[in-house]
C-alpha positions as CSV (number, residue, x, y, z in Angstrom):
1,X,17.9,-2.7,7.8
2,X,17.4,-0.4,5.0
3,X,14.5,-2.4,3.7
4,X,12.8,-2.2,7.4
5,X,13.6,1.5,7.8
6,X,11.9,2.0,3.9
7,X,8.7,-0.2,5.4
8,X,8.8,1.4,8.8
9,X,8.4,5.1,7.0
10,X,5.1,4.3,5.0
11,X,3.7,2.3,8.4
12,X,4.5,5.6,10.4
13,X,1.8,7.3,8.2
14,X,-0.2,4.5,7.4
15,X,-2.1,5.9,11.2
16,X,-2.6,9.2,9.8
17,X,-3.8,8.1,5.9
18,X,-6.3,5.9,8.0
19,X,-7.5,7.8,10.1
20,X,-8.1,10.8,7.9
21,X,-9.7,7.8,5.3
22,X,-11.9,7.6,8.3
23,X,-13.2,11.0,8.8
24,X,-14.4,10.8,5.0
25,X,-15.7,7.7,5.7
26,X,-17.6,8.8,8.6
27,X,-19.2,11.9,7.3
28,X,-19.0,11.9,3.6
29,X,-21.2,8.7,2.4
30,X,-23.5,9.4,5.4
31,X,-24.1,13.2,3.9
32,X,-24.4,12.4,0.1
33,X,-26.7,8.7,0.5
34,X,-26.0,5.8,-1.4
35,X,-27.4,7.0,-4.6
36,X,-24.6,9.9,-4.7
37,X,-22.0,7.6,-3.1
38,X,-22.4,5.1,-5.8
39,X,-22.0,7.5,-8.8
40,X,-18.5,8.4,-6.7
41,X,-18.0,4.7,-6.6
42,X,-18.4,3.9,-10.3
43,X,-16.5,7.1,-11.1
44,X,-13.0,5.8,-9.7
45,X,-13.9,2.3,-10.8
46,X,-14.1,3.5,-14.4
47,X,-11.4,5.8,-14.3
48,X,-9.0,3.4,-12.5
49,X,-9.6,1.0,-15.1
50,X,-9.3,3.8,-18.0
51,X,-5.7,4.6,-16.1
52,X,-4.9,1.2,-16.2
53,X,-5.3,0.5,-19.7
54,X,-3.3,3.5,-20.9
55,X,-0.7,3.1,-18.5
56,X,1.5,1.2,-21.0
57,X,3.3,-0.5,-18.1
58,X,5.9,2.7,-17.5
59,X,5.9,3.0,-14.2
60,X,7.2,-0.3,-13.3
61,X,9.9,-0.3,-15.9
62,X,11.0,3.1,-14.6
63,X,11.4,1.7,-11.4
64,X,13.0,-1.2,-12.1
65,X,15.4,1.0,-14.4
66,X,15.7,3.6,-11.7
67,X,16.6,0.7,-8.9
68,X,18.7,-0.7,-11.1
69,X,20.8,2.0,-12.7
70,X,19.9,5.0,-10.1
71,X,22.8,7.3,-11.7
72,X,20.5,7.6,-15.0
73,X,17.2,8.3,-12.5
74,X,16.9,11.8,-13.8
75,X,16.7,10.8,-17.8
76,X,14.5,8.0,-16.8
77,X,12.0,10.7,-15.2
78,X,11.8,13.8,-17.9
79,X,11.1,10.5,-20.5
80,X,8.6,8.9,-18.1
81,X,6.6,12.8,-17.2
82,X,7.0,13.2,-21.2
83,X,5.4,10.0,-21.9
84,X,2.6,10.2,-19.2
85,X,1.3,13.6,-19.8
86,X,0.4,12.4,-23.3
87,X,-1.3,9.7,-22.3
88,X,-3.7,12.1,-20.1
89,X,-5.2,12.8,-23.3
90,X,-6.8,9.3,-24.0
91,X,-7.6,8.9,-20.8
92,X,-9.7,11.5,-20.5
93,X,-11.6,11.1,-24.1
94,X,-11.9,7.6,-23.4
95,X,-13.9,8.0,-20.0
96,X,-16.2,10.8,-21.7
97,X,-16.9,8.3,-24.5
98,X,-17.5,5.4,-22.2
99,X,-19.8,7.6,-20.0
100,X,-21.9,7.9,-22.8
101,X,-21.9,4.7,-24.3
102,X,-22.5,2.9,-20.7
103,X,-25.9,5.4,-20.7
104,X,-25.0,7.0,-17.4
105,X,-27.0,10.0,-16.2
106,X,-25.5,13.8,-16.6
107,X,-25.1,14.3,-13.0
108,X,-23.1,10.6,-13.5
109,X,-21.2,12.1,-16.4
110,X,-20.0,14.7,-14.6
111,X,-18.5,13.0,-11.7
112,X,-16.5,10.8,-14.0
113,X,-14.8,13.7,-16.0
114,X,-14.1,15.6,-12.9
115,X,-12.6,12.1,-11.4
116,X,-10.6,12.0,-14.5
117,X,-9.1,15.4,-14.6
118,X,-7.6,13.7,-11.0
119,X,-6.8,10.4,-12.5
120,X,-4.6,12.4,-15.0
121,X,-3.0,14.5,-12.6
122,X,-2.1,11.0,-10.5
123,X,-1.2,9.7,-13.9
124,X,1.7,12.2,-14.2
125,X,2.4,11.8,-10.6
126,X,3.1,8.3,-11.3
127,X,6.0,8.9,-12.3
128,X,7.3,10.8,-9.5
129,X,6.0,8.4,-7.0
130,X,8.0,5.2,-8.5
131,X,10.9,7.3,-9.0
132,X,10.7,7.8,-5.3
133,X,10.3,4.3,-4.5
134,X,13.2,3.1,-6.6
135,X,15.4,5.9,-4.8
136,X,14.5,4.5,-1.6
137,X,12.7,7.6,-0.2
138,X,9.7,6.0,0.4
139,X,9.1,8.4,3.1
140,X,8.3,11.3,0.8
141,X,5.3,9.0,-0.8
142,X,4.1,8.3,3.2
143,X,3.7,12.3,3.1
144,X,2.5,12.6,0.1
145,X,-0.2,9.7,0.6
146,X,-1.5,11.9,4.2
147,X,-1.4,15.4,2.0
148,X,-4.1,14.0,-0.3
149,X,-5.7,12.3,2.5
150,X,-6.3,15.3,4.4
151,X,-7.2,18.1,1.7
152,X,-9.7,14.8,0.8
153,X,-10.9,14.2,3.6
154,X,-10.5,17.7,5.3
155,X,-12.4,19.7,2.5
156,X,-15.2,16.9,1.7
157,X,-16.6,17.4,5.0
158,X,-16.1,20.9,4.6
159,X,-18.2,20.9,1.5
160,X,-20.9,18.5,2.5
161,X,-21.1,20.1,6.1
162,X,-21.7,23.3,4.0
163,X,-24.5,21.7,2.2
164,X,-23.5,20.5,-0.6
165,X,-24.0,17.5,-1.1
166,X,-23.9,16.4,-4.6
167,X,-21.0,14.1,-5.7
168,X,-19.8,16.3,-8.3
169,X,-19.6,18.4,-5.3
170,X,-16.9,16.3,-3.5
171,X,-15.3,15.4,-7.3
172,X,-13.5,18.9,-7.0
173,X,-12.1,18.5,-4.4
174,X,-10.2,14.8,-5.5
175,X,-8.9,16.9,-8.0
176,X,-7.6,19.5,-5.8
177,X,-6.0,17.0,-3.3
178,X,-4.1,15.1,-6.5
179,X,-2.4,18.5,-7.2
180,X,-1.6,19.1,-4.1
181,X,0.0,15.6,-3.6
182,X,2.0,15.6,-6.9
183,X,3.3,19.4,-6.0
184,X,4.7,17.9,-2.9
185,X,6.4,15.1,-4.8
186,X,7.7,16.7,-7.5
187,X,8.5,19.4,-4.9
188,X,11.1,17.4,-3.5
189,X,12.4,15.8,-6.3
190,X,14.3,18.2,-7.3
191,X,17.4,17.5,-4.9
192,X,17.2,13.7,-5.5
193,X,17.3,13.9,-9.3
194,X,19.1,17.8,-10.1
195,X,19.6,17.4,-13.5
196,X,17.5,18.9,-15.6
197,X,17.6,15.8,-18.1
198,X,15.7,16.1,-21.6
199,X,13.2,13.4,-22.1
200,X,15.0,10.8,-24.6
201,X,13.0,9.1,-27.5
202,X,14.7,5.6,-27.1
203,X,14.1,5.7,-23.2
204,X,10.5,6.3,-24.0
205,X,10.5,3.4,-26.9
206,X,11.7,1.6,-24.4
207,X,8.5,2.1,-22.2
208,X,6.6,1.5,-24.7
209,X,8.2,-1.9,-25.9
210,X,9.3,-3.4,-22.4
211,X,6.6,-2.0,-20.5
212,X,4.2,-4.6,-22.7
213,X,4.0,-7.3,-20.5
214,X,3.1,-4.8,-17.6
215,X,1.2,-3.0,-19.4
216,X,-1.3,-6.1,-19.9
217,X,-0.5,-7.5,-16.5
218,X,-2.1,-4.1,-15.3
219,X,-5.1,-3.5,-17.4
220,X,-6.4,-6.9,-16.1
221,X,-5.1,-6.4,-12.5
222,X,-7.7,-3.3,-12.3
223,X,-10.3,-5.1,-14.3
224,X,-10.2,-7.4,-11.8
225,X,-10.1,-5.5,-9.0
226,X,-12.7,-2.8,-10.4
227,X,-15.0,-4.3,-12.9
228,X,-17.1,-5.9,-10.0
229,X,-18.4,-2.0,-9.2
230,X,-18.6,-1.2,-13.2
231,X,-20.9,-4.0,-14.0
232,X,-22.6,-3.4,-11.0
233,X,-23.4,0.2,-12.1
234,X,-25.0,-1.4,-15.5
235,X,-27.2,-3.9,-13.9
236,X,-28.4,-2.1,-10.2
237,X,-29.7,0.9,-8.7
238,X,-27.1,3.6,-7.7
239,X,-28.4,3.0,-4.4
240,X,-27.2,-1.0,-4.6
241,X,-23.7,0.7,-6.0
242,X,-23.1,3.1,-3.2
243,X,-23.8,0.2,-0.8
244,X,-21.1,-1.6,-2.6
245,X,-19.0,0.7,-2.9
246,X,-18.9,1.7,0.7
247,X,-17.7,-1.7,1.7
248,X,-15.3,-1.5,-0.8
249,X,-13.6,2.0,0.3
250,X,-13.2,0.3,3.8
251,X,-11.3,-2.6,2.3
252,X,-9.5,-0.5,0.4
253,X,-8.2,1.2,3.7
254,X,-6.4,-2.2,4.6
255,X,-5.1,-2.7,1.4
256,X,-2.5,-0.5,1.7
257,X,-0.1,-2.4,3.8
258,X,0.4,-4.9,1.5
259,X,1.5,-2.8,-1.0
260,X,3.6,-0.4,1.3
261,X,5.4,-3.5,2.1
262,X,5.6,-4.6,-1.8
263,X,7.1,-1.1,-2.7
264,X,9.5,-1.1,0.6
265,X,11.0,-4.3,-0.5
266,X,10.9,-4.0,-4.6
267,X,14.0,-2.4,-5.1
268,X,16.0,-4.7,-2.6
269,X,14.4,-7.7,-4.5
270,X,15.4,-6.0,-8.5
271,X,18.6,-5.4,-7.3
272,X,19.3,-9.8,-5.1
273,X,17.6,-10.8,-8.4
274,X,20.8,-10.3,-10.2
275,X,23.2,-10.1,-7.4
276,X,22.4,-12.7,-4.4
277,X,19.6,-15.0,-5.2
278,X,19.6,-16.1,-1.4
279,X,19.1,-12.9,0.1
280,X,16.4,-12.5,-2.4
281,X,14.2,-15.3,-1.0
282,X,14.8,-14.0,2.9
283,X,13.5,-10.7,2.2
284,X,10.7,-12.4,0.4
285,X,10.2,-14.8,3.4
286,X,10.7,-11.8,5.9
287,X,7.9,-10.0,4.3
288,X,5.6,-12.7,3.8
289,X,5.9,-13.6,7.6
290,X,5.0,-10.2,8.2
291,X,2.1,-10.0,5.7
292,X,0.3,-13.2,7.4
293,X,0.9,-11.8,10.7
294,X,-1.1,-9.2,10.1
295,X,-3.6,-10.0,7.9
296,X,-5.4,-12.8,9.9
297,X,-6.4,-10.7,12.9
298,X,-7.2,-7.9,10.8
299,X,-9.3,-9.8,8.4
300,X,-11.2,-11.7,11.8
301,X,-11.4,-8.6,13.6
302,X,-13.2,-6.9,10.0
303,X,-15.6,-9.6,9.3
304,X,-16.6,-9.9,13.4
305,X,-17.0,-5.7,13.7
306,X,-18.1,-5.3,10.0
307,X,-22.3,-4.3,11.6
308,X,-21.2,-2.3,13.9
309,X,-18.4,-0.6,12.1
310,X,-21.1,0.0,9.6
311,X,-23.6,1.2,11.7
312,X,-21.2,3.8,13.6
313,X,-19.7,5.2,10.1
314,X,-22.8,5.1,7.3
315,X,-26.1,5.2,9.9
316,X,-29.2,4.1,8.1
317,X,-29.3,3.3,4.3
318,X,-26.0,1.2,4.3
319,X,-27.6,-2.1,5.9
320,X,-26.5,-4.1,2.9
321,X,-22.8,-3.0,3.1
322,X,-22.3,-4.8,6.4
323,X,-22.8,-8.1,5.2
324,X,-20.6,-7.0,1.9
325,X,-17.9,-6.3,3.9
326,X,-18.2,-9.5,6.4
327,X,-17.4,-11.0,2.3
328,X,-14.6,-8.9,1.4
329,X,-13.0,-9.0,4.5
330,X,-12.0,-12.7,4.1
331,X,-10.3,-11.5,1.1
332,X,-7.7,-9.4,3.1
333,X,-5.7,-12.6,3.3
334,X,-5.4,-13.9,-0.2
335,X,-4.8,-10.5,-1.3
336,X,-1.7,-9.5,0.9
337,X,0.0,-13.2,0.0
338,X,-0.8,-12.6,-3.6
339,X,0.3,-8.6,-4.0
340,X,4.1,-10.0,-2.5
341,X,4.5,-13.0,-4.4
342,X,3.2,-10.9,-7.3
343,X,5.6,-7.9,-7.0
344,X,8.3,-11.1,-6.2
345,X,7.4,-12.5,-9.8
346,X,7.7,-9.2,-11.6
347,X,11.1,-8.6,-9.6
348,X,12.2,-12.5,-11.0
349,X,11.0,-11.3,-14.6
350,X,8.2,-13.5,-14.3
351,X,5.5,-10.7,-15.6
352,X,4.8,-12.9,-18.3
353,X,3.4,-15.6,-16.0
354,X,1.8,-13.2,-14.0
355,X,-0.3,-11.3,-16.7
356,X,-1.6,-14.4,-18.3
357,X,-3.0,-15.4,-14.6
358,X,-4.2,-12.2,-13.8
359,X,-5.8,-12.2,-17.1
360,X,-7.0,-15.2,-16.6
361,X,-8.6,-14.3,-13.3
362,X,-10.1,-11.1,-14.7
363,X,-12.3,-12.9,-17.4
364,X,-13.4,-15.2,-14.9
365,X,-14.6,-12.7,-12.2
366,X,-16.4,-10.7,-15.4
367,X,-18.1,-14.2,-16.0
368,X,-18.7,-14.6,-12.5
369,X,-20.2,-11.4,-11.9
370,X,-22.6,-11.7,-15.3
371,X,-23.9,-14.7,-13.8
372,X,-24.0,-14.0,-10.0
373,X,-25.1,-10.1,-10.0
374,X,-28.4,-11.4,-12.4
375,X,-29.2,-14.5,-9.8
376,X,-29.0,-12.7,-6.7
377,X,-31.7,-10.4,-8.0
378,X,-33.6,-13.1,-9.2
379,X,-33.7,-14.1,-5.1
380,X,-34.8,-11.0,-4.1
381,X,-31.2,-10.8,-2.8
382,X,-29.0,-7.6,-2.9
383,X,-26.8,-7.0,-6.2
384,X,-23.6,-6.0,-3.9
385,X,-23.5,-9.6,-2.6
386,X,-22.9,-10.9,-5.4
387,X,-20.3,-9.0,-6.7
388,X,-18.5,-9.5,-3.0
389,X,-18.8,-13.2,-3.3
390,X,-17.2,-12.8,-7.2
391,X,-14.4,-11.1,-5.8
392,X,-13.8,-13.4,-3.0
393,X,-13.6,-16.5,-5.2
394,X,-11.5,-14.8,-7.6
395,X,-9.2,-13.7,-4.3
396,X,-8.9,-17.2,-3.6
397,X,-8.1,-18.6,-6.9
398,X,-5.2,-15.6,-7.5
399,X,-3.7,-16.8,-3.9
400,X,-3.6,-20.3,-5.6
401,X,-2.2,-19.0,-8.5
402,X,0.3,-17.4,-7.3
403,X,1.6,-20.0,-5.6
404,X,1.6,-22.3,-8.5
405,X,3.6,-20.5,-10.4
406,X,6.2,-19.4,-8.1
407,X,9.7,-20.7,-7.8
408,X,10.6,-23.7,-6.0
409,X,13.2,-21.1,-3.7
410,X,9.7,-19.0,-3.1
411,X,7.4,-22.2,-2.2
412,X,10.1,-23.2,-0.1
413,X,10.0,-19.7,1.5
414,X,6.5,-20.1,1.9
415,X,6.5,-23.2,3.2
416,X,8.6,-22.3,6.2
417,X,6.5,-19.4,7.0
418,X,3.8,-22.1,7.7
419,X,4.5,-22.5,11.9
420,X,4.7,-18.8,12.2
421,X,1.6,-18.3,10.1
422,X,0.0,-21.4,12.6
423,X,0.9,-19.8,15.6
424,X,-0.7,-16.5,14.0
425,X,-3.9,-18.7,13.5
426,X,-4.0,-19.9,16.8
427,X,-3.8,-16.1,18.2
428,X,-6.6,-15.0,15.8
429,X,-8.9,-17.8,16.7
430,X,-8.6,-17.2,20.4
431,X,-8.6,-13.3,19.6
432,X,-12.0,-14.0,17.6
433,X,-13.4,-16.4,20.8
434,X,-12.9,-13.2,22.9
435,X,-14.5,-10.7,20.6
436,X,-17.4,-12.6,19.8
437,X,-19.7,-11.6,23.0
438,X,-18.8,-7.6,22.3
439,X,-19.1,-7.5,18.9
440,X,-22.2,-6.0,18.8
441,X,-21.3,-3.3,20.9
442,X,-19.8,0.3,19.7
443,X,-17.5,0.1,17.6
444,X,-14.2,0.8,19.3
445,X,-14.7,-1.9,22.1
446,X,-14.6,-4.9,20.3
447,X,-11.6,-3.4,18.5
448,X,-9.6,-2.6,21.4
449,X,-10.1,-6.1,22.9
450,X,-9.5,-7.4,19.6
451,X,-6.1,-5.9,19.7
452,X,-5.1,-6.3,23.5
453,X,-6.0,-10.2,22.8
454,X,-4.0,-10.6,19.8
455,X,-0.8,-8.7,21.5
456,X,-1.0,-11.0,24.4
457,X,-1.7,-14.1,23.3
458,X,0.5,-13.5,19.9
459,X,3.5,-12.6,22.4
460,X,2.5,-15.9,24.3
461,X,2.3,-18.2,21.2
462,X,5.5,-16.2,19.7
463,X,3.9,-15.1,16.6
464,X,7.2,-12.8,15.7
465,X,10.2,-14.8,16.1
466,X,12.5,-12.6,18.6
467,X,15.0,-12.1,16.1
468,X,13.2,-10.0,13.9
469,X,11.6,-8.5,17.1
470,X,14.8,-7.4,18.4
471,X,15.4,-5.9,14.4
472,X,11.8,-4.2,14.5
473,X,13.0,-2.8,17.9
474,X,16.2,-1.4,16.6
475,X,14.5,0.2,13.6
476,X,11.9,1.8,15.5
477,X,14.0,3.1,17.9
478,X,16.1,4.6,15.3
479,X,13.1,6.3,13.8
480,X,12.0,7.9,17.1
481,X,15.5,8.7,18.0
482,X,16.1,10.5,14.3
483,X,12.7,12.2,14.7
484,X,13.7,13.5,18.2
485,X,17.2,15.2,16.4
486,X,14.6,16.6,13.9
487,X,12.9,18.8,15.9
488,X,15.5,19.5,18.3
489,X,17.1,21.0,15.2
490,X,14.1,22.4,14.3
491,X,14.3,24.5,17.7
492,X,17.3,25.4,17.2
493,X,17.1,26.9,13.8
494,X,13.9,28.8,15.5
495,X,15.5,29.5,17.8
């Protein structure tokens, strides 16, 4: 129940982070062009990568620590903040030297260090965040995740509506909403962990030693998530990267379910790991069930609305990112099984396994993209295609993967999520039948008769088995009924 309730507070805001992602999305790429939106684009890309690299794998030791041992959380912390801010310092000299070297423009250059100044205030944050997750308050993250969304997207169209429309422009204010999002977190931390705790040198060699593995498992998780747009950047026009990179920021909307459900269940699974073994594997089940549930409607309805959703957002200048996202959005289901048998392998203290396939995965979709990117142009074809198809292969082989390496208890898990996962086929396919004649139409019909479809024929083909229905129902029913005593309380007090 706990692990629902954890889940069912980051899908409460998941609503809001969307649709404020969606106000940026509608206004801000329109307003700056691709040319602008791709130096935006490569700017996270590099920095993400550049955060990766020097994140030494800390944050998911602390929260393994933290879930483990929550009495120490507050020693754990002050050693992880101490360790992090530190590592700000590489960061940022390491993205102004590889600015340089990669030959980007000034106006280029000064996206990326102003994207870094906020990739080192997330950096910090980190800590805070996974602290937050191991302690169960996964809630505070959900509000933290919407407070950077809307000073992001609230002041970007602020700015760009005011005529500036620069990227360096809309840099500031990523920096601004990182502050105010860590404030927030730290904010409340100080009731969950009190003590004041000095940071410890042999908690922090501990990071450093055990977070290895991680460490690795991370840097080539973002390179290959990231490098597509970075090597993009070297070989195209800023115009081809801000096509890209708009398909990519719509993707990255959807990915966030997979990992609030990773992070919902990751202390639950630390914890079975050493404890019940059993229960370990039906929470892994549970969530997997979920996962495919959602992901092959969602990943149908993209790839049928991906024109018009397109056209309705980015207007003319983005015709290239609607057949880059009818790619990537074939990748939405590969990627949600992967992320929760991943954060199941690191759980099982399997990171090992994991990094050298991940690793493995990122040197082929480099390869793939040196090769691809070059022939597409070749074609006369456009350089973002390319780059969508690398990912997607690479999507497909980590879902292999994955699979290969897990446990027999976990491929048994999986296995028995195959009729559910069926039935969810079945309700996609006849959801997709009905969209198909409207998908051309604005943007919001096809999606809502995407959506009525899939309710009714997933309740007819009982896509979610009525006993984790009946659960779903308790939980949100607690949630509203909680959230009612809230602001009856609130009156009161006002009152």
């Amino acid at each position: 129940m706990k692990i629902l309730r954890n889940a069912a507070a980051q899908l409460v805001g998941l609503p809001v982070s969307w649709a404020l992602s969606f106000i940026f999305l509608a206004v801000v790429p329109r307003a700056l062009g691709p040319g602008e939106l791709g130096r935006w684009s490569v700017a996270w890309a590099v920095c993400l990568v550049a955060r990766s690299v020097l994140d030494t794998g800390t944050t998911t030791v602390l929260w393994k620590d933290i879930s483990r041992r929550p009495e120490r959380a507050s020693v754990y912390l002050s050693s992880a903040i101490a360790l992090r801010i530190l590592l700000t310092v590489p960061l940022l000299l390491g993205v102004a030297g590889f600015a340089r070297l990669a030959g980007y423009a000034p106006q280029t250059r000064l996206v990326l260090l102003l994207i870094a100044l906020a990739t080192a205030v997330n950096t910090v944050a980190a800590a805070a965040t996974f602290t937050l997750q191991a302690l169960e308050r996964m809630h505070i993250n959900a509000i933290a995740g919407v407070l950077n969304n809307a000073v992001l997207s609230g002041l970007a169209v602020l700015v760009v509506l005011a005529g500036y429309r620069q990227a360096a422009d809309v840099a500031w204010v990523g920096v601004v909403a990182a502050v105010v999002a860590a404030a927030y977190q730290f904010w409340k931390l100080r009731d969950l962990a009190p003590h004041r705790a000095r940071p410890e040198w042999h908690v922090i060699r501990h990071y450093l030693v055990a977070g290895v593995p991680y460490a690795v498992g991370a840097a080539t998780l973002s390179l290959y998530v990231w490098i597509d747009g970075i090597l993009l950047s070297m070989m195209a026009t800023s115009a081809e990267v801000g096509q890209y990179g708009a398909a990519t920021q719509l993707i990255a909307t959807m990915g966030f379910l997979p990992s609030a459900v990773s992070a919902a269940v990751f202390p639950t699974l630390a914890r079975n790991f050493l404890d019940d073994r059993e229960r370990m594997v039906a929470v892994a089940e549970r969530s997997l069930r979920i996962l495919i549930m959602l992901s092959l409607p969602m990943a149908a309805g993209l790839a049928l609305t991906a024109r018009s959703l397109v056209s309705a957002l980015y207007g003319n200048g983005y015709g290239p990112t609607a057949v880059v996202l009818e790619i990537l959005a074939v990748t939405l289901v590969p990627v949600y099984i992967a992320t929760l048998l991943g954060t199941v392998m690191v759980t099982n203290d399997r990171q090992n396994a994991w990094t050298w396939m991940t690793a493995g995965l990122a040197v082929a979709n480099i390869g793939l993209n040196l090769i691809l990117i070059p022939s597409f142009h070749r074609v006369g074809q456009h350089g973002g295609y390319a780059a969508a198809t690398a990912v997607l292969i690479t999507d497909l082989a980590t879902a292999v993967g994955v699979l290969v390496l897990a446990s027999p208890a976990i491929r048994g898990a999986v296995a028995r999520c195959g009729p559910d996962g069926l039935r969810s086929l079945l309700a996609t396919l006849g959801m997709a039948a009905l969209v198909w004649p409207v998908r051309d139409q604005m943007f919001l019909i096809p999606v809502a008769v995407g959506a009525a479809a899939y309710v009714c024929l997933g309740g007819v083909l009982r896509v979610v088995p009525p006993a984790e229905l009946e659960v779903l129902k308790q939980v949100l029913s607690r949630t509203a009924a909680r959230m009612t005593w809230r602001r009856r309380l609130a009156r009161v007090e006002s009152g």
